[in-house]
C-alpha positions, 0 to 999 in steps of 0.5 A: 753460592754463585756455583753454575756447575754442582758435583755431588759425591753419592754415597754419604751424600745423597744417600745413606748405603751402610746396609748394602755396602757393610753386608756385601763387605761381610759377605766377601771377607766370608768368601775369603775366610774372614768372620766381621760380624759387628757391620758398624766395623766395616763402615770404614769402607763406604767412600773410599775405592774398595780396591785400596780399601781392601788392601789396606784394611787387610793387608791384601795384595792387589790380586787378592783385594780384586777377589775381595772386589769381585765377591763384594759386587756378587752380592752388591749387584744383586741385593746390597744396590737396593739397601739403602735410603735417600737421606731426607732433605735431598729431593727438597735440594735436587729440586732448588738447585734445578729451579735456580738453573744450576747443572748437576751431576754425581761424581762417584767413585762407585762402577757407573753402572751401579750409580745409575741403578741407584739413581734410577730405582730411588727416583732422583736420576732425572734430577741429574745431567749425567750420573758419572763413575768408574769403570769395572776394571778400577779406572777413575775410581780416584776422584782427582782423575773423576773430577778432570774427567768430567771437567774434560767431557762437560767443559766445565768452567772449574771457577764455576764449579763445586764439589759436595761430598762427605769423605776427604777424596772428595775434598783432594780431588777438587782442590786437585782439579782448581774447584771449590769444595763443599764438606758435609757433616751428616755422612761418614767422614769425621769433622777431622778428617774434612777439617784436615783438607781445608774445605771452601764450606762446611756443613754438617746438615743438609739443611745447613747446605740447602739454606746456603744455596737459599741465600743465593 
């Protein structure tokens, strides 16, 4: 793969967050009244925006989902950023990629300010040119405005560009900014709704996307 520029979505893609995401979302329902005690219920919640997620899982209008938003990062802030695991494999890839001269960036819809934290506390920041995000207030949590974001600010070629992620808001907002899209197996979106947008690659391994970038 002739890719100079690699976005790589984070979670569901470097690394796994189930526990800190699913127990910071069961924390905020509880704050509002609502008892999920099976985690496994709210994974749906891990890649898209909480905001809409929210909002359409519950019904919440936009003031009540921001609430909902709000006791989530609570918890999330403190304790739910360290629960969570690199997935194996990724360190291997990182280090590939930079020793063929490629440029990497994360592209997240997660606050950039959590991004960091989790790069920095789980070792893999150096790895990266610039850990991108949203904003608090919601800006750019969409990923087509994340991606034309980060086009915009690192001039990046979208010819010369790939995006890895698990989830399809990774897939639309590639296609969306003219860049190739790479879909990965091993994280929370199922093989339907990846197949569904049509992705330039389809891995369902880590390993499977390290060896293609070997074959370079």
């Amino acid at each position: 793969m002739h890719y100079q520029n690699i976005l790589f979505d984070l979670d569901g893609t470097l690394t796994d967050p189930r526990e800190g995401i699913t127990r910071s979302i069961q924390h905020a329902l509880a704050k509002l009244g609502i008892d999920e005690p099976d985690l496994r219920n709210l994974e749906h919640f891990i890649g898209p925006p909480l905001l809409q997620q929210f909002m359409v899982a519950y019904d919440f209008d936009e003031a009540k989902a921001w609430q909902a938003v709000n006791f989530y990062r609570e918890r999330f802030r403190v304790t739910g950023l360290y629960e969570n695991q690199l997935f194996h494999g990724v360190i291997a890839l990182l280090e590939t990629l930079q020793q063929q001269g490629r440029r990497l960036y994360i592209a997240t819809s997660k606050p950039w300010e959590f991004a960091r934290e989790i790069a920095r506390h789980f070792d893999f920041a150096k790895h990266f040119k610039v850990v991108y995000g949203s904003e608090l207030d919601g800006t750019r949590t969409n990923k087509v405005e994340l991606i034309a974001h980060i086009l915009q600010q690192e001039g990046l070629d979208p010819a010369q560009t790939l995006m890895i992620g698990d989830r399809k808001h990774d897939l639309i907002g590639a296609r969306a900014n003219g860049l190739d899209c790479a879909a990965v197996g091993y994280g929370f979106g199922s093989r339907e709704e990846l197949e569904a947008e049509a992705p330039t690659y389809h891995f369902q391994t880590l390993e499977a996307l390290h060896r293609a970038f070997l074959r370079d």
